[in-house]
PAMITOR-683037 format. One record per residue (C-alpha): residue number from 1; residue in three letters; z, y, x. Coordinates in steps of 0.02 Angstrom, whole numbers, m for minus. Layout:
<recs>
[NUM ALA [Z Y X]];
...
</recs>
This chain:
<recs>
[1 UNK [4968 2902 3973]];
[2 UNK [4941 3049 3886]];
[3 UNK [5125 3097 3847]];
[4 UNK [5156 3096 4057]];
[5 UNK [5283 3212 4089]];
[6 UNK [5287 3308 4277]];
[7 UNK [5428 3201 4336]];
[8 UNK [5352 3038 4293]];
[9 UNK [5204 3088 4393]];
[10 UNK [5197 3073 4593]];
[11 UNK [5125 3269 4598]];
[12 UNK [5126 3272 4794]];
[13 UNK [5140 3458 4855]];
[14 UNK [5183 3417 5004]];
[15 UNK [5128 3306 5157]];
[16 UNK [5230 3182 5244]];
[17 UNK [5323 3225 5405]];
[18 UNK [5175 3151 5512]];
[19 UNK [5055 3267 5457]];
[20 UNK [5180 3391 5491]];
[21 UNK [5206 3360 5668]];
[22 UNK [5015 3303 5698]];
[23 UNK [4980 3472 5664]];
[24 UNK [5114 3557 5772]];
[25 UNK [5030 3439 5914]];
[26 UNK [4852 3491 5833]];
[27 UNK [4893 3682 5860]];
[28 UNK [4878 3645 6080]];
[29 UNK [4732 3654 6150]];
[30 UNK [4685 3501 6223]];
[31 UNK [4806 3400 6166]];
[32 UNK [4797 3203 6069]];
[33 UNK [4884 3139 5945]];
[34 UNK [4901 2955 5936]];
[35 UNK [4971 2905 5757]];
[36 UNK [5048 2735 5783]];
[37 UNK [5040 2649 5612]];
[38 UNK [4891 2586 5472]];
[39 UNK [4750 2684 5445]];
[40 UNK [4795 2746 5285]];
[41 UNK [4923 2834 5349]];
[42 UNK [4817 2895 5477]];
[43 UNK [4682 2965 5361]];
[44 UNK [4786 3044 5254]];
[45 UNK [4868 3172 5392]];
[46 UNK [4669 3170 5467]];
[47 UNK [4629 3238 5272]];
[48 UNK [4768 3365 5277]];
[49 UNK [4703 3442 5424]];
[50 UNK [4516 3425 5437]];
[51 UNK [4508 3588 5333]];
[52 UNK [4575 3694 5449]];
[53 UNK [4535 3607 5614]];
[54 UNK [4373 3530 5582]];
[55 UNK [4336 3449 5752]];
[56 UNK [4520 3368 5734]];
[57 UNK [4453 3195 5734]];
[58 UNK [4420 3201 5909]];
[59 UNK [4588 3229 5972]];
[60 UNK [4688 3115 5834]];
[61 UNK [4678 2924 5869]];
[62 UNK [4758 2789 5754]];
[63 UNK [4815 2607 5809]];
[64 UNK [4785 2543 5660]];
[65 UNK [4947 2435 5677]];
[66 UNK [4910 2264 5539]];
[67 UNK [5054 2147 5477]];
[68 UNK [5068 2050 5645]];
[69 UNK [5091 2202 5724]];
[70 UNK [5231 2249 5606]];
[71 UNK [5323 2111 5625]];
[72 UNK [5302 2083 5814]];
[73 UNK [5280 2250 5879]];
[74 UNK [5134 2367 5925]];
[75 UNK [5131 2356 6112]];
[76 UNK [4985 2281 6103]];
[77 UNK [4853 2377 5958]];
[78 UNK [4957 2549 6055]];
[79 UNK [4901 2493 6248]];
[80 UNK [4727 2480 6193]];
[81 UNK [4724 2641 6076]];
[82 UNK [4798 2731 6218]];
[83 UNK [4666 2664 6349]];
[84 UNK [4508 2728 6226]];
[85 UNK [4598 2885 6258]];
[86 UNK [4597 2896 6446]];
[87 UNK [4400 2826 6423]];
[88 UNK [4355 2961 6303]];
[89 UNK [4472 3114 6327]];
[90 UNK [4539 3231 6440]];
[91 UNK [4726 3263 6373]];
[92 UNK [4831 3415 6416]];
[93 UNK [5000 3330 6332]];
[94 UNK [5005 3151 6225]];
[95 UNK [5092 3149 6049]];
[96 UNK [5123 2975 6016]];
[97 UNK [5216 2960 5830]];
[98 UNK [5275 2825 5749]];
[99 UNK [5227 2797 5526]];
[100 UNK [5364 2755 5417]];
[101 UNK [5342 2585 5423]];
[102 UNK [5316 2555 5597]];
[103 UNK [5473 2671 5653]];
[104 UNK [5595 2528 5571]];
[105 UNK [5515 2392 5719]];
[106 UNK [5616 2484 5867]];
[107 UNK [5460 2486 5995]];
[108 UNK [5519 2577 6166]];
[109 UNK [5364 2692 6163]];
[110 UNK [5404 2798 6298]];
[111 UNK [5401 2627 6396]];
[112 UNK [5244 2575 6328]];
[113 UNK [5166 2765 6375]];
[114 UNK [5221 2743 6565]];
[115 UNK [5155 2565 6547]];
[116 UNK [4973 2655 6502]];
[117 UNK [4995 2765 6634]];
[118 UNK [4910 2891 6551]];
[119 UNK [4935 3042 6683]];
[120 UNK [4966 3180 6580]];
[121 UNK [5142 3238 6487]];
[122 UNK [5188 3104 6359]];
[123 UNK [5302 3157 6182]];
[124 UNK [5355 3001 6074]];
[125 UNK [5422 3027 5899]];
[126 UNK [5444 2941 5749]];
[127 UNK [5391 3060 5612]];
[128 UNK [5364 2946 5464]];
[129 UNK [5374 3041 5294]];
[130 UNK [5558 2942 5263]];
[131 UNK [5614 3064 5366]];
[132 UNK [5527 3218 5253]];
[133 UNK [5374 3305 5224]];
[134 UNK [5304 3427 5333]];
[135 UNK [5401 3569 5352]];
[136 UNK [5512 3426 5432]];
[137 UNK [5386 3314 5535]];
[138 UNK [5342 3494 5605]];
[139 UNK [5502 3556 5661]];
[140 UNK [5537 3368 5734]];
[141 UNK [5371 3392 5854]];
[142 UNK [5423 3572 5901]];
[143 UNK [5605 3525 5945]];
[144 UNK [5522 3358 6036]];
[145 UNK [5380 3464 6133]];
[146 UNK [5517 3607 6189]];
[147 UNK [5638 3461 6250]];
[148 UNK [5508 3363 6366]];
[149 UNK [5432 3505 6429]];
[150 UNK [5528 3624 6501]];
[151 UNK [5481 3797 6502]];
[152 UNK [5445 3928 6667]];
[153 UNK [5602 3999 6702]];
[154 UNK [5621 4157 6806]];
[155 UNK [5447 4242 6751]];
[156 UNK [5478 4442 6741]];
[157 UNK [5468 4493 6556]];
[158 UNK [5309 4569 6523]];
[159 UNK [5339 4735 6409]];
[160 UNK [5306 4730 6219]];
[161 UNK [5253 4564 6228]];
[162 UNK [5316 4434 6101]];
[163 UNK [5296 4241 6041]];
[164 UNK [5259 4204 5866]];
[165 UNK [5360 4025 5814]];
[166 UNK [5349 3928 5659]];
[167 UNK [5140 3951 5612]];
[168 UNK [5016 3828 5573]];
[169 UNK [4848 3790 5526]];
[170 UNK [4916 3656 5395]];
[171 UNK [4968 3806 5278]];
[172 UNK [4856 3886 5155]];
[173 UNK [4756 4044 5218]];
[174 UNK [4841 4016 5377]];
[175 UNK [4711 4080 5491]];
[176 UNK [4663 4235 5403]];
[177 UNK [4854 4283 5404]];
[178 UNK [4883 4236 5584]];
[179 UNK [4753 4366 5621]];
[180 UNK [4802 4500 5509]];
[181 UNK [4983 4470 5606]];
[182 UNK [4928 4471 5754]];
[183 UNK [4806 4639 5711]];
[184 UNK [4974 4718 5639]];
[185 UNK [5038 4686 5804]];
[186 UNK [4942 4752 5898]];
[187 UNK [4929 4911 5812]];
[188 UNK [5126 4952 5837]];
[189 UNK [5085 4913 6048]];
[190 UNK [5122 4740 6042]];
[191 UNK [5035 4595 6130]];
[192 UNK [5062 4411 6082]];
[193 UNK [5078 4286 6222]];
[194 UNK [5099 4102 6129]];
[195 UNK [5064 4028 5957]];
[196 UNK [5143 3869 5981]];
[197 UNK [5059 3766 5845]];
[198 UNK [4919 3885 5791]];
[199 UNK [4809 3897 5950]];
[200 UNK [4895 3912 6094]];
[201 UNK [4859 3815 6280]];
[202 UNK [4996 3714 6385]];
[203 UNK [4978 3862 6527]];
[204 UNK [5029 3980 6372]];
[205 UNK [5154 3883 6313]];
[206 UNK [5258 3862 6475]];
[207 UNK [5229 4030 6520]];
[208 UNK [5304 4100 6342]];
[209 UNK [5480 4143 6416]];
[210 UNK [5366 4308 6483]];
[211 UNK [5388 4364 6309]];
[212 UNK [5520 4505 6260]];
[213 UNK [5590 4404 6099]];
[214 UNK [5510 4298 5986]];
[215 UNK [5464 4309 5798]];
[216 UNK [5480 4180 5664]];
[217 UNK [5350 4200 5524]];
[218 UNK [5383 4047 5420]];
[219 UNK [5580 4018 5446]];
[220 UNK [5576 3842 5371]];
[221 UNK [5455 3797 5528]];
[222 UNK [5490 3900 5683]];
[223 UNK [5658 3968 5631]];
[224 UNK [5750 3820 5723]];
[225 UNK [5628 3806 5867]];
[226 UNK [5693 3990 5889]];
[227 UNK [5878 3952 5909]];
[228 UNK [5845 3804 6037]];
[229 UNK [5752 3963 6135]];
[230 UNK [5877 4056 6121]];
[231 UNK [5994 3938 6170]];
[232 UNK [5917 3855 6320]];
[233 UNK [5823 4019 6405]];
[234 UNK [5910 4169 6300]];
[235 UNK [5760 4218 6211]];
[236 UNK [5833 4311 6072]];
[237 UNK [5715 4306 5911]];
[238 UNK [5676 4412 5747]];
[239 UNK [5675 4302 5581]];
[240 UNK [5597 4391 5421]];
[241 UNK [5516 4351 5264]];
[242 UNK [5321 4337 5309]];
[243 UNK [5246 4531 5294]];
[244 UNK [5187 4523 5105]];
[245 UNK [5148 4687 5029]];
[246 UNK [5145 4861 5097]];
[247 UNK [5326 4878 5112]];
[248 UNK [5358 4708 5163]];
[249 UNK [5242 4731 5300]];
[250 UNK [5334 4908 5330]];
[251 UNK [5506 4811 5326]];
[252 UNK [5445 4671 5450]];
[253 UNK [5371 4802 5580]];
[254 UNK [5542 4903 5563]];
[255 UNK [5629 4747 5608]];
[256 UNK [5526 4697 5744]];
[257 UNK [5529 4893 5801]];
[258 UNK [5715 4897 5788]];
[259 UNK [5728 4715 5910]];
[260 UNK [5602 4807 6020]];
[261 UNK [5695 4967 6052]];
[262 UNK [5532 5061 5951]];
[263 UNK [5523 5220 5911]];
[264 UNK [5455 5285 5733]];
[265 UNK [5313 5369 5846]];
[266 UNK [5236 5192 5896]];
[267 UNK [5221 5166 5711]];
[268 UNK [5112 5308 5684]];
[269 UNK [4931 5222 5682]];
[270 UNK [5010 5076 5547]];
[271 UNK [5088 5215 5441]];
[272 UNK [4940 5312 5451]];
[273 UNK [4846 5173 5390]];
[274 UNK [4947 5114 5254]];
[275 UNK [4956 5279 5174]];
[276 UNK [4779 5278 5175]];
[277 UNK [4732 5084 5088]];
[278 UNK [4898 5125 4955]];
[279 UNK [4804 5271 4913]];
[280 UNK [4640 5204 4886]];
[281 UNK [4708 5033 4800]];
[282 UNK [4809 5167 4690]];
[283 UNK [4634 5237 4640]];
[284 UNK [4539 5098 4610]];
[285 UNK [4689 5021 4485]];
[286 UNK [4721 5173 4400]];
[287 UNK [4532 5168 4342]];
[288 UNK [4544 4996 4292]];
[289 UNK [4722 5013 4176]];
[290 UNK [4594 5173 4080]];
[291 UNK [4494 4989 4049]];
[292 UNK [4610 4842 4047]];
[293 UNK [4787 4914 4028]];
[294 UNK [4923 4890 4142]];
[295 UNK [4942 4731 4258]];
[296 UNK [5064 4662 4178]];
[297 UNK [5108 4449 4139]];
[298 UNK [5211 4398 4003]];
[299 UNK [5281 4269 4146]];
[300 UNK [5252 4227 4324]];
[301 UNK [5271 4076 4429]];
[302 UNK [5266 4053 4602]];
[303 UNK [5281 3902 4703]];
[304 UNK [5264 3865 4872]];
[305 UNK [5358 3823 5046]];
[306 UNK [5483 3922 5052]];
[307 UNK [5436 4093 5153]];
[308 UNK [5277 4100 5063]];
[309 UNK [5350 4085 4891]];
[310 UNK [5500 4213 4920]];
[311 UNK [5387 4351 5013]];
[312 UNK [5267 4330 4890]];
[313 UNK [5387 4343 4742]];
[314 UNK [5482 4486 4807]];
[315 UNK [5296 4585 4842]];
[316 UNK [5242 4530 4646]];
[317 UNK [5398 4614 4598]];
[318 UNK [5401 4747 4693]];
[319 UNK [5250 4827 4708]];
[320 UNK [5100 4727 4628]];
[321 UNK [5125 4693 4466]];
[322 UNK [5250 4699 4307]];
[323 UNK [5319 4552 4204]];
[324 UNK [5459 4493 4096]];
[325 UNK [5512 4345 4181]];
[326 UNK [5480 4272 4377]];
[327 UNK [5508 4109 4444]];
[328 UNK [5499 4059 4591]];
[329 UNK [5498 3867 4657]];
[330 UNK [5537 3842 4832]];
[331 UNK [5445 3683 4870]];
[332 UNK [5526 3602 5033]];
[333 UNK [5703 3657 4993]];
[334 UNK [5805 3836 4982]];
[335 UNK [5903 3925 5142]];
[336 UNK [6018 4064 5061]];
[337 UNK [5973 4155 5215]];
[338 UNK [5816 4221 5171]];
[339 UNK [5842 4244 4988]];
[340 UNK [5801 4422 4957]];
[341 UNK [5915 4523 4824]];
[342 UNK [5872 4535 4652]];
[343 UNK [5779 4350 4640]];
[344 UNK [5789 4303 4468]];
[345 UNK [5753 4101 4441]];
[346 UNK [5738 4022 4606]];
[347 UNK [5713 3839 4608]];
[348 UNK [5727 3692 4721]];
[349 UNK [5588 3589 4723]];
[350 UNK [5647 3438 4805]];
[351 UNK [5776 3405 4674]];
[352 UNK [5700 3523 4523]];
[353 UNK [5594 3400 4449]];
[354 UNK [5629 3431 4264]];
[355 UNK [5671 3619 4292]];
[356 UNK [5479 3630 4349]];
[357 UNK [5405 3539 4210]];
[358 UNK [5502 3635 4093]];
[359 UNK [5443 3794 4188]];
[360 UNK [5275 3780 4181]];
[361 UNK [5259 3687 3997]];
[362 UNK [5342 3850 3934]];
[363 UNK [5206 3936 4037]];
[364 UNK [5062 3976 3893]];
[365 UNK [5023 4152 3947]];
[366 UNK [5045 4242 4113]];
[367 UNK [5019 4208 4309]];
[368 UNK [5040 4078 4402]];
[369 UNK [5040 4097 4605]];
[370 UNK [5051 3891 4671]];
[371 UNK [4924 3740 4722]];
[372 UNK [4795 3659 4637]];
[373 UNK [4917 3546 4591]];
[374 UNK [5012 3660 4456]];
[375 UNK [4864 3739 4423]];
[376 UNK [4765 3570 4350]];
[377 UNK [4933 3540 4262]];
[378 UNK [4904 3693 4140]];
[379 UNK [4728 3650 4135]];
[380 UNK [4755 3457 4056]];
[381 UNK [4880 3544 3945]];
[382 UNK [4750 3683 3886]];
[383 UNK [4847 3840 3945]];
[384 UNK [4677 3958 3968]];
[385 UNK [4773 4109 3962]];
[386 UNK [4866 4068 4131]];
[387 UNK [4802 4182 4274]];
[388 UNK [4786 4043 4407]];
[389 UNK [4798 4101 4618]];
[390 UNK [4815 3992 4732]];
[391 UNK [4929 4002 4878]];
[392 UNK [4984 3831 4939]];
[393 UNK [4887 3672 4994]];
[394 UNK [4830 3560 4898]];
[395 UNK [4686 3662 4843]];
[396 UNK [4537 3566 4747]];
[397 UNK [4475 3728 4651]];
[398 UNK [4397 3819 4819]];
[399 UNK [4304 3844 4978]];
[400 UNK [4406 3938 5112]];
[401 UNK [4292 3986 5237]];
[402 UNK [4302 4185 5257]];
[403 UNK [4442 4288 5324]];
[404 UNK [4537 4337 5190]];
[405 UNK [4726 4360 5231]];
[406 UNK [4869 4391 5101]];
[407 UNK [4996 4444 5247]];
[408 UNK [4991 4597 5312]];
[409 UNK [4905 4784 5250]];
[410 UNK [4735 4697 5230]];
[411 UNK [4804 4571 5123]];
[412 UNK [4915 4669 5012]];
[413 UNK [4750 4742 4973]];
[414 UNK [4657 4585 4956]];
[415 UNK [4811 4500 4845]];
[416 UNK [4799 4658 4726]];
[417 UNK [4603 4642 4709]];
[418 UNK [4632 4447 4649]];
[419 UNK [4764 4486 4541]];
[420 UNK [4669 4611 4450]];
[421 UNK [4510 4468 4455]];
[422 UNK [4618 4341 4375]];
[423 UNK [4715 4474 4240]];
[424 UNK [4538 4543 4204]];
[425 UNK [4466 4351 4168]];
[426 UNK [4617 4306 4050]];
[427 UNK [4600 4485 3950]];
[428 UNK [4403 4430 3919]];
[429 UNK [4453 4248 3883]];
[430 UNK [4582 4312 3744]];
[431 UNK [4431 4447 3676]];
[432 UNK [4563 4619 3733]];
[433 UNK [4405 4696 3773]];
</recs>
């Protein structure tokens, strides 16, 4: 197998749609997910989001549905999977989703869930990975969540207060950046009420019409959550590549400032502090070029979900680093909406197959910002003079335990400190100095 070419391969990047939508559910306090299908299935969402949420397996229950069941229906394995969890929990809301395979049967579970009488809020879904990967089975559980459970209407709007739609914990460095967000924030005057599917409580979550407006981060997971707000309780919403970068956090602020009726005054603390880590990052890498030369890649790749691989590739480009050539492969699919100006070779990665294998067999020298899965792709082919970050799940290569963000003024910082890591690493590898 040794001529296997990246199209031939099954290289997963992505999880299926019930992982996605497990971890939507995962991100309320309180709440249990019931995943009605095999075990397999139901281990390999449990896998995707153990990392992140650790204690996970007490809130995510599988029926472990067998061929009988299949065939027959799952009333039965789902009744008593559904009665271990009013013996061993104390649910705030129920996600009950069907697997691929079981989603083709046609079982009435909301029936079966008022059968179980299971006296808390109930949200059935079939969220097999037929119907996508996760960026998909994630926007599926937001739209069915917002739909059953209807939101506090009438609240008075609580000043400089917002929501923050489409975040997870199933993305890479996703804590780390939901802090630095939420510190950037709170720095212009701004509090945040809800983080629905990143830590967030049912009382938050109804309550989140209190909010002023609401702001997408990742557009390919809240961005639709935010027009059904809009549309069903006028909550209008701000939608901008993720804050990579000093001025992409500058340009995200300004357009959250601008939605917010801010003046350049209530940006004085964030400028201030910007000014001061550019300066001090300026420093440090002008000492280092004296050494190592300019940070500069013959080529760069990027690939990732979409938000993440455009805001990074425009703050590469931009501010962080030089190179002949940039790439950038959108993994779950492209929305001309947020394609900032100036991209050079975007590609879709749901279709772009042999444009990626092509891409990164051509990639012998240079960067490459992706997932373990790219990464050990050079490796087998003996590219050592690749610069390798990571920045999408899967990730095989390294413990993420500390808060490191890449959003955010504390992450550009943090980015530009691994860049120069990995550049310094390849320079030694090829003997430069």
């Amino acid at each position: 197998m040794a001529d296997r070419q990246w199209h031939d391969v099954h290289t997963c990047f992505n999880t299926c749609a019930l992982t996605g939508a497990a971890a939507f559910f995962a991100g309320i306090e309180n709440a249990v997910i019931v995943g009605n299908g095999p075990l397999w299935c139901y281990f390999y969402a449990l896998k995707s989001l153990e990392p992140a949420l650790p204690d996970i397996a007490g809130r995510f229950f599988c029926s472990q549905v067998d061929n009988q069941s299949v065939v027959y229906g799952t009333e039965e394995t789902l009744l008593a999977t559904l009665q271990q969890v009013k013996e061993t929990t104390r649910p705030a809301v129920i996600l009950i989703e069907n697997s691929c395979s079981v989603s083709l049967i046609g079982d009435d579970l909301a029936a079966i869930a008022r059968q179980a009488d299971m006296g808390c809020p109930v949200v059935c879904l079939d969220s097999g990975g037929l119907i996508g990967g996760f960026q998909a089975g994630y926007r599926a559980a937001a739209k069915a969540y917002f739909s059953a459970m209807p939101l506090e209407q009438g609240l008075p709007r609580k000043p400089r207060s917002v929501n923050l739609l489409g975040v997870t914990t199933g993305y890479y460095n996703a804590a780390s950046d939901l802090r630095e967000v939420k510190r950037l924030l709170a720095a212009a005057g701004y509090q945040v009420l809800a983080c629905p599917g990143a830590g967030v409580s049912q009382a938050e979550l109804l309550a989140m019409t209190q909010a002023e407006f609401n702001i997408v981060v990742h557009a390919e997971l809240g961005r639709e959550t935010a027009m059904f707000l809009e549309q069903q309780y006028k909550m209008p919403y701000v939608a901008e590549l993720p804050p990579y970068g000093f001025a992409g956090s500058r340009q995200w602020l300004q357009a959250i400032g601008q939605a917010g009726g801010l003046s350049e005054h209530d940006f004085a603390a964030v400028r201030k502090e910007c000014g001061l880590l550019e300066r001090r990052l300026r420093s440090a890498a002008m000492e280092l070029e004296r050494i190592w030369g300019e940070l500069w890649f013959e080529r760069i790749v990027v690939a990732a979900p979409a938000s993440t691989a455009l805001g990074l590739s425009q703050a590469v480009r931009r501010e962080w680093a030089d190179a002949n050539s940039l790439t950038t492969i959108v993994q779950d699919g492209l929305d001309e909406h947020f394609l900032p100006e100036g991209m050079e070779q975007v590609i879709d990665g749901r279709n772009g197959g042999l444009l990626i294998r092509d891409c990164l067999n051509e990639l012998t020298t240079g960067l490459l910002l992706a997932s373990s899965n790219e990464s050990a792709w050079l490796y087998r082919k003996g590219a050592q003079a690749v610069a390798c970050q990571n920045i999408a799940l899967p990730v095989y290569d390294e413990v993420i335990v500390s808060d490191r963000p890449f959003m955010g003024l504390r992450g550009a910082v943090n980015f530009v400190e691994r860049l120069w890591e990995r550049y310094i690493a390849v320079c030694r590898l090829e003997g430069k100095r």
